[in-house]
C-alpha positions as CSV (number, residue, x, y, z in Angstrom):
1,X,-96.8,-0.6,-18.6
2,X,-96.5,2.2,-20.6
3,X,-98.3,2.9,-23.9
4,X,-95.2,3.8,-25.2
5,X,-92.8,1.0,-24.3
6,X,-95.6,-1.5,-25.2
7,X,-95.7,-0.3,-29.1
8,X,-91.8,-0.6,-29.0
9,X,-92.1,-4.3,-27.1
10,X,-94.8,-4.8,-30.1
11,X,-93.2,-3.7,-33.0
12,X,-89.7,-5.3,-31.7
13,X,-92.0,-8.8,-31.7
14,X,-92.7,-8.6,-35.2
15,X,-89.7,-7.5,-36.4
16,X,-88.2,-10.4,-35.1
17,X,-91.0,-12.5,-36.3
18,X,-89.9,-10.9,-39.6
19,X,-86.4,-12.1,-39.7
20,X,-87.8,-15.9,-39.6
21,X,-89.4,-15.2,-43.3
22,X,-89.4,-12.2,-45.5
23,X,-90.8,-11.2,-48.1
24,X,-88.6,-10.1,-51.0
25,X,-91.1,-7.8,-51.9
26,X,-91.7,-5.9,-48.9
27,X,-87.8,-5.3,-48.6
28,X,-86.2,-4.8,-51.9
29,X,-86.9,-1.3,-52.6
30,X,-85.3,-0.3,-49.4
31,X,-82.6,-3.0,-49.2
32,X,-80.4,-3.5,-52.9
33,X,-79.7,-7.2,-52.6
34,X,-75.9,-6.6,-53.9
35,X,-75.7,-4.5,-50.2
36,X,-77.0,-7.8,-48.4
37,X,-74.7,-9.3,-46.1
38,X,-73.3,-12.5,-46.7
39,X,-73.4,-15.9,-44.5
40,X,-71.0,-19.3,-45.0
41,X,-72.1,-22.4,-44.1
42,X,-71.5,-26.2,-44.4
43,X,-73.7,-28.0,-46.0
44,X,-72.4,-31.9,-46.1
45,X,-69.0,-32.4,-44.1
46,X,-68.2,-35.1,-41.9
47,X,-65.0,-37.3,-41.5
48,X,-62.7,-38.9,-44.3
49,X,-65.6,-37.0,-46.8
50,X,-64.7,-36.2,-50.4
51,X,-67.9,-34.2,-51.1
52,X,-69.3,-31.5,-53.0
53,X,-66.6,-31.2,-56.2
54,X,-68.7,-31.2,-59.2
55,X,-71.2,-29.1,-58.1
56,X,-73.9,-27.4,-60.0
57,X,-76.5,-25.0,-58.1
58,X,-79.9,-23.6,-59.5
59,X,-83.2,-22.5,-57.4
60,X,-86.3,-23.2,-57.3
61,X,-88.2,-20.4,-59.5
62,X,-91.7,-20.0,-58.0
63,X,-90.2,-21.2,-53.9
64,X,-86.8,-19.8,-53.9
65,X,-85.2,-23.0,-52.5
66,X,-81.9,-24.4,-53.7
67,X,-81.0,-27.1,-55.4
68,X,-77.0,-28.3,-55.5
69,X,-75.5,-31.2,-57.5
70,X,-72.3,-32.5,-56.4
71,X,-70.3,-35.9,-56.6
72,X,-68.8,-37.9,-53.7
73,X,-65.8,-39.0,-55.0
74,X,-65.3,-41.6,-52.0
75,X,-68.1,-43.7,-53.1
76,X,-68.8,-42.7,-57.1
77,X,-72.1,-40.9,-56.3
78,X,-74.2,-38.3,-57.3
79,X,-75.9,-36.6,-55.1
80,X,-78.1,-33.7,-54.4
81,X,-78.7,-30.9,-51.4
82,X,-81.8,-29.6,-51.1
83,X,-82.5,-26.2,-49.0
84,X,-85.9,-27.2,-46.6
85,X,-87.4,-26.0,-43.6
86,X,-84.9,-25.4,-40.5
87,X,-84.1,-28.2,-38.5
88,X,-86.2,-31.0,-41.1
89,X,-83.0,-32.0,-43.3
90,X,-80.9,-34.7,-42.8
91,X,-76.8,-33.6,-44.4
92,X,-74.3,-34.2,-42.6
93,X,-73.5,-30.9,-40.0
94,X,-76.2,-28.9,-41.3
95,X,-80.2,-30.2,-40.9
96,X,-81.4,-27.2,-42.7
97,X,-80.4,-29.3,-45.9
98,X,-81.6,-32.5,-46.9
99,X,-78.9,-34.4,-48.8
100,X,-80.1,-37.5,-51.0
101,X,-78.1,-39.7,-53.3
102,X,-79.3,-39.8,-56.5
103,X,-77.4,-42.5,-58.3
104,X,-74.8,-44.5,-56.8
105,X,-74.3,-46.7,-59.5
106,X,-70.5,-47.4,-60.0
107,X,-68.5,-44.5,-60.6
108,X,-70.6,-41.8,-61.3
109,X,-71.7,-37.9,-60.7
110,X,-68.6,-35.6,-62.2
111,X,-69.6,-32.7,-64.0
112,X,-73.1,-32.5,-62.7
113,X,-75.5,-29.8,-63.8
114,X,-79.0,-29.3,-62.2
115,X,-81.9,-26.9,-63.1
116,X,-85.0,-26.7,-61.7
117,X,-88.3,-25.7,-63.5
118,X,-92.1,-26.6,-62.2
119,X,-95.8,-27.2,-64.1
120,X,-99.1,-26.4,-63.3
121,X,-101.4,-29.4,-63.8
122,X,-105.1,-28.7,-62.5
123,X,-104.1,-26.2,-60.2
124,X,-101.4,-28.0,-59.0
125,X,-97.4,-27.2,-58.8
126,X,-95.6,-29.9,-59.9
127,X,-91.3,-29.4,-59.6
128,X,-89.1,-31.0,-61.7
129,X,-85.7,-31.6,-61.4
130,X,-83.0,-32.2,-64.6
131,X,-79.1,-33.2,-63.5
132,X,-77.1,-34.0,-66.3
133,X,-73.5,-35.7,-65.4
134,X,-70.8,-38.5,-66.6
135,X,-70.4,-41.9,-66.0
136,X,-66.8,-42.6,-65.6
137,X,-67.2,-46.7,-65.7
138,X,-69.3,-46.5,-68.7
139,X,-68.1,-43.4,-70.5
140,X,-71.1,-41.7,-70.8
141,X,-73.8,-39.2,-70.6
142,X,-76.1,-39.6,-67.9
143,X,-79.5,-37.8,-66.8
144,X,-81.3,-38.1,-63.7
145,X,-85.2,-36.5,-63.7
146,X,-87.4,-35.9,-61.1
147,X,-90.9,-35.2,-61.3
148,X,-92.6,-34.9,-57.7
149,X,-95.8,-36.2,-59.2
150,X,-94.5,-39.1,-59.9
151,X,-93.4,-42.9,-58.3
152,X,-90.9,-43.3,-58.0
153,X,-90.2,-39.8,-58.3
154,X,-86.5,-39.8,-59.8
155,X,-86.0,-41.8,-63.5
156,X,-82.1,-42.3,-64.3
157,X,-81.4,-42.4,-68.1
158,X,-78.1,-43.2,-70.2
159,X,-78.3,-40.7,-73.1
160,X,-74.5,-41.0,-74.8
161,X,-72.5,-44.3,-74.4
162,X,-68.9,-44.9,-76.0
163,X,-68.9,-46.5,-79.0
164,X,-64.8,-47.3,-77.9
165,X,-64.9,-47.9,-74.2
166,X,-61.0,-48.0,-73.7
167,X,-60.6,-44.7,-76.3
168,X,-63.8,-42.4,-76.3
169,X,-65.5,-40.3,-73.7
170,X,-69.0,-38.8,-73.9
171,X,-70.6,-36.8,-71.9
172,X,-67.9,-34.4,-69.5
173,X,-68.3,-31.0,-68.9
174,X,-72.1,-31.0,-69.2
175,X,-74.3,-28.0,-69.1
176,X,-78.3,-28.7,-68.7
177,X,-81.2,-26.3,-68.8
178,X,-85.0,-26.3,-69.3
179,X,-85.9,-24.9,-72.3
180,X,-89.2,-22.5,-72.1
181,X,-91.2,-25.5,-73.1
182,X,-89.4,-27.5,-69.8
183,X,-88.0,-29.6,-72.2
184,X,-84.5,-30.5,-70.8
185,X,-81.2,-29.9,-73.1
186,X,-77.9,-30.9,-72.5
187,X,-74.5,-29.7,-73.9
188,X,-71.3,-31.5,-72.9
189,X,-68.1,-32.7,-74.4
190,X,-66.8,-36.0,-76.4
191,X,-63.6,-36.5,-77.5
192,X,-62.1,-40.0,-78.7
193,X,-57.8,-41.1,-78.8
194,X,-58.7,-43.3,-82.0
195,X,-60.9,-42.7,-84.1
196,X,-59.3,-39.0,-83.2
197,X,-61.9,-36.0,-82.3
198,X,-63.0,-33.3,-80.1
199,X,-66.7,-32.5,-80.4
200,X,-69.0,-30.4,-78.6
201,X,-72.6,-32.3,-79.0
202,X,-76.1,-31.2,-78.3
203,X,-78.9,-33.7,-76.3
204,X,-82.4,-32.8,-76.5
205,X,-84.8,-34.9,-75.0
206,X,-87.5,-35.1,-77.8
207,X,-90.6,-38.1,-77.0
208,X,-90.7,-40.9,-78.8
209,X,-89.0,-39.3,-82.2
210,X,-85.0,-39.3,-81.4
211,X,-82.5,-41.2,-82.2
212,X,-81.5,-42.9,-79.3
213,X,-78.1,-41.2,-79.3
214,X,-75.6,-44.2,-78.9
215,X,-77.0,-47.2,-76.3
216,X,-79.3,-44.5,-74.8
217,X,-82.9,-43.8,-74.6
218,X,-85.0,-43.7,-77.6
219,X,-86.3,-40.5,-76.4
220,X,-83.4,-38.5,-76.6
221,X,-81.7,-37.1,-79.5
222,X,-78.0,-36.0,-79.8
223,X,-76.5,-33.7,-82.6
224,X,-72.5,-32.9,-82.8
225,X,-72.2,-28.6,-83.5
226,X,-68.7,-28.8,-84.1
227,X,-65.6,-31.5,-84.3
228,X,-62.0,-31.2,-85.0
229,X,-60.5,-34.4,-86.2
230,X,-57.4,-34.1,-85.1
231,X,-54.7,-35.5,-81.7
232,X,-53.8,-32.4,-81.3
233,X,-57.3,-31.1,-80.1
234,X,-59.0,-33.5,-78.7
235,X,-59.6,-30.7,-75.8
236,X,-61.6,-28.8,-78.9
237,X,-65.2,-28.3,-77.8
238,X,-64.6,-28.8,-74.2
239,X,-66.0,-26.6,-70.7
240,X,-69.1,-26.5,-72.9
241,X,-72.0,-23.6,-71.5
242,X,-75.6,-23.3,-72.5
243,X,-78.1,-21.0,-72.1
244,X,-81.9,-19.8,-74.2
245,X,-82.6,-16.6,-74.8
246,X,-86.1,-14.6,-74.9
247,X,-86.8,-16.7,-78.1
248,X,-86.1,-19.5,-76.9
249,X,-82.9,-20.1,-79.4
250,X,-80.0,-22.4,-77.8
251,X,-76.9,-20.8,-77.9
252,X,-74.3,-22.7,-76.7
253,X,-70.3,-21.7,-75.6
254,X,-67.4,-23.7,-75.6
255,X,-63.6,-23.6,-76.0
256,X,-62.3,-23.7,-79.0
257,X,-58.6,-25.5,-78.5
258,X,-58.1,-25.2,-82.3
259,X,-58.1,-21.4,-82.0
260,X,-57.6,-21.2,-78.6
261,X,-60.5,-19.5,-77.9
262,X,-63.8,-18.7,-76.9
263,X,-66.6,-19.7,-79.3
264,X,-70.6,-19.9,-79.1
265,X,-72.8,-21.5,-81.7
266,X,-76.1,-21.0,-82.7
267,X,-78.8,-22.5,-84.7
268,X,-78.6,-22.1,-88.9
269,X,-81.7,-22.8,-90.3
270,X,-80.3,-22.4,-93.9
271,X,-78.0,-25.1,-93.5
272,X,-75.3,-22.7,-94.3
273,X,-73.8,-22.3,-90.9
274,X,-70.2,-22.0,-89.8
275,X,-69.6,-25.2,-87.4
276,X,-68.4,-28.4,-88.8
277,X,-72.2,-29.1,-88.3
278,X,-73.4,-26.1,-91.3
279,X,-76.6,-26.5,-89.1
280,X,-75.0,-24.6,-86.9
281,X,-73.5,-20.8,-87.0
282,X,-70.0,-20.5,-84.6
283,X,-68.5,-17.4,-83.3
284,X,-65.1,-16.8,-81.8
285,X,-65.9,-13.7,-79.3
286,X,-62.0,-13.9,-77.9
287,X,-58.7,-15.5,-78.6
288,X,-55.6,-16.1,-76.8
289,X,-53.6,-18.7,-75.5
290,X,-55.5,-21.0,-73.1
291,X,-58.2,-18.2,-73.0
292,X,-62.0,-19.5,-72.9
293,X,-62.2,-22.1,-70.2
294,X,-64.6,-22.7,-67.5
295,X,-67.1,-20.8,-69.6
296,X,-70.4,-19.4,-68.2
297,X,-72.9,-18.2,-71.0
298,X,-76.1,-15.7,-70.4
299,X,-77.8,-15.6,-73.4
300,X,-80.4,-12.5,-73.9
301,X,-83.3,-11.9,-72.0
302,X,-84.7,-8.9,-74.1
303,X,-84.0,-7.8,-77.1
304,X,-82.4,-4.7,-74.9
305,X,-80.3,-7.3,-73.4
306,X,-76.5,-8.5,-74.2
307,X,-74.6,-11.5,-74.4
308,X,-72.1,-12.7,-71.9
309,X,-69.8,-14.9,-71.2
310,X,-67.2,-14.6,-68.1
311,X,-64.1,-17.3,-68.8
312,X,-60.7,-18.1,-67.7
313,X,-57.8,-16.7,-69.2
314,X,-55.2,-19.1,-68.4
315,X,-52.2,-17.9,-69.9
316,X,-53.0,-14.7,-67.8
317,X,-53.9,-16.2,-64.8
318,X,-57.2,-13.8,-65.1
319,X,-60.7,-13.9,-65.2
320,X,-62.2,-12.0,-68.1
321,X,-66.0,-10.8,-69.0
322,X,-67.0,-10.0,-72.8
323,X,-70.4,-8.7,-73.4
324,X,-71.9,-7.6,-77.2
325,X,-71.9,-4.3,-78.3
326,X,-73.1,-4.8,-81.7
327,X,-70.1,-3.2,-83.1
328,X,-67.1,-1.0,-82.9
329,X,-65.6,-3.4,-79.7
330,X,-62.4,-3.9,-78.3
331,X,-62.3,-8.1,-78.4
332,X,-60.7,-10.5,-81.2
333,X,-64.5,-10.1,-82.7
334,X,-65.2,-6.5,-82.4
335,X,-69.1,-7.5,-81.9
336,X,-67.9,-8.0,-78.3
337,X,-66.7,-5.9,-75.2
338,X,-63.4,-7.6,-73.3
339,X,-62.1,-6.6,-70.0
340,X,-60.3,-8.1,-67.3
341,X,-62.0,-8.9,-64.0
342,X,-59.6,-9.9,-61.6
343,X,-56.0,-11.7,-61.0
344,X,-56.6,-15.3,-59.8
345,X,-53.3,-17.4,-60.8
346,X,-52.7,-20.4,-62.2
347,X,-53.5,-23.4,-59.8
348,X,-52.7,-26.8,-60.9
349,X,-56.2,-28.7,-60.7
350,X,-59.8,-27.7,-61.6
351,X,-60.6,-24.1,-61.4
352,X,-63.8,-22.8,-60.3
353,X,-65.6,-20.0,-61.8
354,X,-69.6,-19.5,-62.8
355,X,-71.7,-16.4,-63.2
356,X,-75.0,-15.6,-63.5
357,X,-77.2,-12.6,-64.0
358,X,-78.8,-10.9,-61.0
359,X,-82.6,-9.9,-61.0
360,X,-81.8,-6.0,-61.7
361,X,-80.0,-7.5,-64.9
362,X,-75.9,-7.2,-63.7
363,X,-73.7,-10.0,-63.9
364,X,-71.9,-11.3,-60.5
365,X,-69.3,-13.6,-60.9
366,X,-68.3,-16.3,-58.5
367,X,-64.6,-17.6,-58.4
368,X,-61.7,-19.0,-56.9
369,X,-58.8,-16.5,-56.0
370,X,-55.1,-18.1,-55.6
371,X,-53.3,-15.3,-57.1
372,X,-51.2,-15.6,-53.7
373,X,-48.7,-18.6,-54.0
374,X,-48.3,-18.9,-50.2
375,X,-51.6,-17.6,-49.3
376,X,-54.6,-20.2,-49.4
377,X,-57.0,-20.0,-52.1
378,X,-60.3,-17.9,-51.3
379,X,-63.8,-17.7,-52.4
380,X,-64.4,-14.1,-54.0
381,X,-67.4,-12.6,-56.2
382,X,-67.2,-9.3,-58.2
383,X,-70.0,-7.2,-59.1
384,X,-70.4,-4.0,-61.9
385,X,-69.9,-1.0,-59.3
386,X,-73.3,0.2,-60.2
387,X,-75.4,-2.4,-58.1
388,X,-73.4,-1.0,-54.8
389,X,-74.4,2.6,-55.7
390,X,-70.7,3.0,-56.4
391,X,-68.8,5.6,-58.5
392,X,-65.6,3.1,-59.0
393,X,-64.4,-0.4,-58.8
394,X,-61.6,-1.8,-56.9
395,X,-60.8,-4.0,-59.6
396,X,-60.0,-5.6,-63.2
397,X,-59.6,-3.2,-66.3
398,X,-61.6,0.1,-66.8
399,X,-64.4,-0.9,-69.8
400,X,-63.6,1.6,-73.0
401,X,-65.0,4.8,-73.0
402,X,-65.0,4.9,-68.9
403,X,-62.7,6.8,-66.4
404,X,-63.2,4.2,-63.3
405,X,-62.9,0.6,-62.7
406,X,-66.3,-1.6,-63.5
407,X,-65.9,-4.4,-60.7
408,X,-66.3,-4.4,-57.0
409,X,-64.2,-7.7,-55.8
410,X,-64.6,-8.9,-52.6
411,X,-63.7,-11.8,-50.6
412,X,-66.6,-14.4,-49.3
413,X,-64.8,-16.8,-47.8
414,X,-60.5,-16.3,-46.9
415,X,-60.0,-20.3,-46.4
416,X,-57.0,-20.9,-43.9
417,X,-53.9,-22.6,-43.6
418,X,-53.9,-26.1,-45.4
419,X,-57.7,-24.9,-46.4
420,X,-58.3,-24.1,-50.3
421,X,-61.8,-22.9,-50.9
422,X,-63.6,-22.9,-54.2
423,X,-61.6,-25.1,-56.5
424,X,-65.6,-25.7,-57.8
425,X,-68.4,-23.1,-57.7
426,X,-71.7,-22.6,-59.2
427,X,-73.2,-19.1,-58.5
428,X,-77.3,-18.8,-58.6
429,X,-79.8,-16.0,-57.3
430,X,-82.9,-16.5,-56.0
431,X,-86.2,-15.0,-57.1
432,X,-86.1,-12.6,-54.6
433,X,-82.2,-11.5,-56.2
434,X,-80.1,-12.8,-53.1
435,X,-77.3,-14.5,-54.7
436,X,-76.1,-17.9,-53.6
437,X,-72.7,-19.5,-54.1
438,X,-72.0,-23.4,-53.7
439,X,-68.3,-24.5,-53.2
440,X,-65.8,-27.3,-52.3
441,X,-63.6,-26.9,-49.7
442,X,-60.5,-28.6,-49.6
443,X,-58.8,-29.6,-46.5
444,X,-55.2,-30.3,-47.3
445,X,-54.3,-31.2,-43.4
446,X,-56.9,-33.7,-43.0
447,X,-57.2,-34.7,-46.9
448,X,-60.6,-34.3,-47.5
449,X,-63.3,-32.0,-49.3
450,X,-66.6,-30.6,-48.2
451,X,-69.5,-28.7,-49.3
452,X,-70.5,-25.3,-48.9
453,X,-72.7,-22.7,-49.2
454,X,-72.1,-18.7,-48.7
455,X,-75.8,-17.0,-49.1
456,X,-77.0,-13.3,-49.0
457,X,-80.0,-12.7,-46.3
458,X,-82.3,-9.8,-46.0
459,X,-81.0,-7.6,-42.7
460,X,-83.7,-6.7,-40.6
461,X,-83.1,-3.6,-38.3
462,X,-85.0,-2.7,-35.1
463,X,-86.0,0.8,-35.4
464,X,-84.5,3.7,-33.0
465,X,-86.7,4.7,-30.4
466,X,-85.6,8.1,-29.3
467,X,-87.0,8.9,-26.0
């Protein structure tokens, strides 16, 4: 053999070998993950299934593996989906996932929310697991923790019961992080026919010191941040978002059906605040009817950093991104930035939108598209131009002060006949900045619902061996 064709035979050998596992940080100067290409997948689909609506995603910040959250709504369970090893899970369709239920206790696991956070106890890694979500039968707030250390490794706790079973409801459209301290918070929705209120409420798991909430653990404390006593808003403090920033402050987004709006609240340490809660400080960043739904929140990282917050403008049929600009801006509260993203209609039904913020510090937002009545509903991200090396967008409004379009928009999974995609998403990127997306797919033929996955991967290219 020749020299020459054995160094190509080599270095094809472990380039291949390199495809199995890369590391991020041998490819990411050469390869932008926003150019990464773009793989769909099944994760738990079999017959007569109702899976994967509810979902939540986060990964794994040291590993890189993800987590999902999701509800089977043929049983009343929560589960979870875990990415492992190739060929070592056990989901339905797809063994590179391994699917466990978490609580199957009557009918629970809607509006699940996951994060995923890890210790280091004597030189040891220990994960931990948070999912917050609502108990339909009992009304309440629920929160599952797992702690690999541990046995049994996964503790179910009821945080927020109903006071009035047949009138209230606690705990809906949940949103749970670790704080920096790993100390799991909760925000999520209450709302009650008689007595009459719409609330957004704080839990904070706090030791032996809380006040049990209502019927829940003694370990947990729960605060209302704002309330409207009223019928006619009993929606107020609904499709509630969280985040920390780099102080480790709460801030905490909701909409605001008195205003029609969206609002964020903060901590006030005077007692002098804004919220019905004067604990509290609350900001309306953009008003408009129906405009502030499905709220993600990304609270600062820096003090460089901004604000954002990418919501649904329902009145529009739109999806809209506001970011702070400190002053002079073009929103209801000229503190923020507004623009338009994207058309997406107005489909009867959940709508599923969620962003996050990618490792080079850009926003990507994942969402459903059924601007087309005829046309099935699609699975489509959109990205600022700048992480494609673009010059212009292909979408939404141009920001103030700029001569192009902002977002690149492009479709991640079309769907099909009968086949809606995405009516829930949860978008998350990994340490090493691929992005992945978990969805439902609804099959309208066949009347049933699956879950799925659509995940960036490094490309690895054989080099050109010119002769």
């Amino acid at each position: 053999m020749k020299f020459k064709a054995f160094i190509f035979i080599f270095l094809a050998f472990i380039l291949l070998l390199g495809s199995i596992k890369v590391d991020a940080a041998d490819v990411t100067e050469l390869s932008p993950p926003a150019n990464e290409p773009w793989s769909n997948e099944y994760v738990d689909k079999y017959t007569n299934a109702k899976v994967g609506t509810h979902l939540s995603i986060a990964h794994h910040p040291l590993t890189g593996d993800a987590y999902i959250s999701y509800y089977d709504a043929v049983n009343g369970d929560l589960w979870m989906a875990r990415e492992v090893k190739p060929g070592t899970g056990n989901c339905h369709n797809n063994n590179d996932w391994r699917c466990t239920r978490i609580d199957p206790d009557n009918d629970v696991g809607t509006f699940s929310s996951i994060d995923v956070t890890y210790t280091t106890k004597f030189g040891n890694t220990i994960t931990k697991v948070g999912i917050a979500y609502y108990d339909a039968t009992r009304h309440a707030l629920k929160y599952a923790d797992f702690a690999e250390n541990r046995i049994p490794p996964w503790e179910i706790t009821t945080i927020d019961a109903a006071v009035y079973s047949n009138q209230e409801t606690r705990g809906i459209y949940t949103s749970m992080k670790f704080d920096h301290d790993n100390v799991p918070v909760i925000g999520y929705h209450a709302f009650s026919t008689y007595p009459e209120y719409g609330a957004v409420k704080i839990a904070r798991r706090v030791g032996s010191a809380g006040t049990g909430c209502n019927g829940g653990s003694p370990t947990w404390s729960c605060e209302i941040i704002d309330e409207v006593d009223n019928s006619d808003h009993l929606e107020h403090g609904s499709h509630v978002s969280i985040d920390t920033n780099w102080l480790n402050t709460l801030f905490v987004a909701f909409f605001n059906s008195e205003n029609n709006s969206l609002d964020f609240a903060y901590p006030n340490t005077s007692g002098s605040g804004s919220c019905s809660n004067s604990n509290w400080n609350c900001i309306t960043v953009d008003q408009g009817p129906g405009r502030g739904k499905y709220i993600s929140i990304h609270a600062k990282r820096s003090l460089q950093d901004k604000i954002r917050f990418a919501y649904y403008d329902q009145a529009a049929g739109r999806i809209r991104y506001a970011e702070s600009v400190g002053s002079g801006g073009n929103c209801t509260n000229t503190g923020f930035n507004c623009i338009s993203v994207d058309r997406v209609g107005t489909p009867i039904g959940h709508y599923g939108l969620s962003m996050t913020v990618d490792k080079q510090g850009y926003p990507i937002i994942a969402y459903m598209n059924a601007y087309e009545d005829l046309a099935p509903a699609t699975l489509k991200i959109a990205r600022p131009r700048h992480v494609y090396g673009l010059d212009w967008g292909n979408c939404g409004d141009q920001p103030p002060g700029e001569l192009f379009l902002y977002w690149v928009c492009k479709t991640i999974d079309s769907g099909y006949t009968d086949v809606n995609e995405a009516a829930y998403v949860g978008v998350s990127v990994s340490p090493a900045g691929l992005a992945t997306v978990a969805y439902s797919e609804h099959n309208d033929w066949d009347y049933e619902v699956y879950l799925k996955v659509a995940q960036q991967h490094f490309a690895i290219y054989l080099p050109q061996i010119n002769k």
